[in-house]
N, C-alpha and C positions, 0 to 999 in steps of 0.2 A: 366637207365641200370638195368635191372633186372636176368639176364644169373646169376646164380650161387648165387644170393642170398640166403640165407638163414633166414633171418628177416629185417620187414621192420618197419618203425612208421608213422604213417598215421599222421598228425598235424592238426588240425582245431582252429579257434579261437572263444575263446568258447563268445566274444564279437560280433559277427557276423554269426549270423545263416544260411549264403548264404554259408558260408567257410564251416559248416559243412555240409549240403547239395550236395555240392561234394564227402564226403565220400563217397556213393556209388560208382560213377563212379570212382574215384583212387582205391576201393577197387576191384570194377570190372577189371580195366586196370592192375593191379596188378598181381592179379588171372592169367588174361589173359596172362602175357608174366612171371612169374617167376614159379618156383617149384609150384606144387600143397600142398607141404609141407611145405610150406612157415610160418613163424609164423610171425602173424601183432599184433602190439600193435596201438590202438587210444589211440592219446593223446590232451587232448585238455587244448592249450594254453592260458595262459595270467591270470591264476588263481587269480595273486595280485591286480586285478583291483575288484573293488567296484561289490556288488552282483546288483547293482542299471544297471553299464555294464552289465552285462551277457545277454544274447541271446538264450544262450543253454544249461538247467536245466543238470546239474550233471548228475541225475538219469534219464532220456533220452538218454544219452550218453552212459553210462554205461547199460542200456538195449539194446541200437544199438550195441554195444562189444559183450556181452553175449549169442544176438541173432546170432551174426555171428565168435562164436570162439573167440573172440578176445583179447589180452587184454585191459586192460583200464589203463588212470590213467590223474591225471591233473596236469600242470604245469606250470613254472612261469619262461620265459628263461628272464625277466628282474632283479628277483631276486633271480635266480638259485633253486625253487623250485622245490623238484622230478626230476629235470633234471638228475643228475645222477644217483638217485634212477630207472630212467625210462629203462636207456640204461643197466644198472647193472640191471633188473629186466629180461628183453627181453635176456642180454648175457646167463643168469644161464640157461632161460628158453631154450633156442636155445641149452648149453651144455648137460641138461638134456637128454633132444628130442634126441642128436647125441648117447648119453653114448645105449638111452634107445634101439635105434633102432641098435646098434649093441650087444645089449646084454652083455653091460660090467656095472659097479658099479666104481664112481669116486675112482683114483689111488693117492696113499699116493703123489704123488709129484705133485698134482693136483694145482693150484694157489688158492690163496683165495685174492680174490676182497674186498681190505679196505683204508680207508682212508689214511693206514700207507704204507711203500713199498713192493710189493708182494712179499708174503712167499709161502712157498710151506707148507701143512696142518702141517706137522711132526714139520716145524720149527714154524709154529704158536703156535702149542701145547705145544713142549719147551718152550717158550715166554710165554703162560701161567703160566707154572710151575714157570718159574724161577719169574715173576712179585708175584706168591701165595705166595714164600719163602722167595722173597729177598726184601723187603720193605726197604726204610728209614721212620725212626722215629722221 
């Protein structure tokens, strides 16, 4: 389903160099049915396995990204590396792109994406202040 998408993440496994060799064609079929504005992150899986597995050098990957807009990044959904680094990486980038093309500058009550429960900027920056001032000792 790609109607109204706005980002997608392309996954290959970086153990299997047939899995990335599809990227073209998902990236093509991609192109083909969603926005031409579309933002694609590659992400290539399964980073926590031995360099002895790999299949598909980093830095191959990351110039197939490059060469094609795209982002990159690798990751490890066995033991949640960059995983959420990935989708948090791809959302900002996707907010940026919407702020940028209507010509506005992120709004004091904007959310900020963190480990802890979403604040809006103003209450984050409170939450600074009062963590600078208000220590126990």
């Amino acid at each position: 389903y790609y109607r109204g998408a706005v980002g997608a993440l392309l996954v290959y496994d970086i153990t299997k160099h047939q899995s990335y060799e599809s990227v073209d064609r998902w990236l093509k079929e991609l192109y083909d049915h969603a926005d031409a504005s579309i933002l694609v992150m590659l992400v290539g899986n399964k980073s926590d396995l031995k360099d002895e597995a790999r299949e598909v050098p980093t830095e191959e990957a990351k110039m197939y990204a490059d060469s094609n807009d795209l982002l990159f990044m690798e990751t490890s959904a066995l033991d949640s590396t960059n995983v959420e680094l990935a989708f948090e990486t791809i959302l900002r980038d996707i907010y940026k792109k919407i702020l940028r093309s209507k010509g506005e500058a992120p709004k004091e009550n904007t959310v900020v994406l963190s480990n802890d429960a979403p604040t809006t900027q103003s209450q984050a920056h409170n939450t600074e202040a009062k963590k600078a001032c208000c220590q126990n000792i």
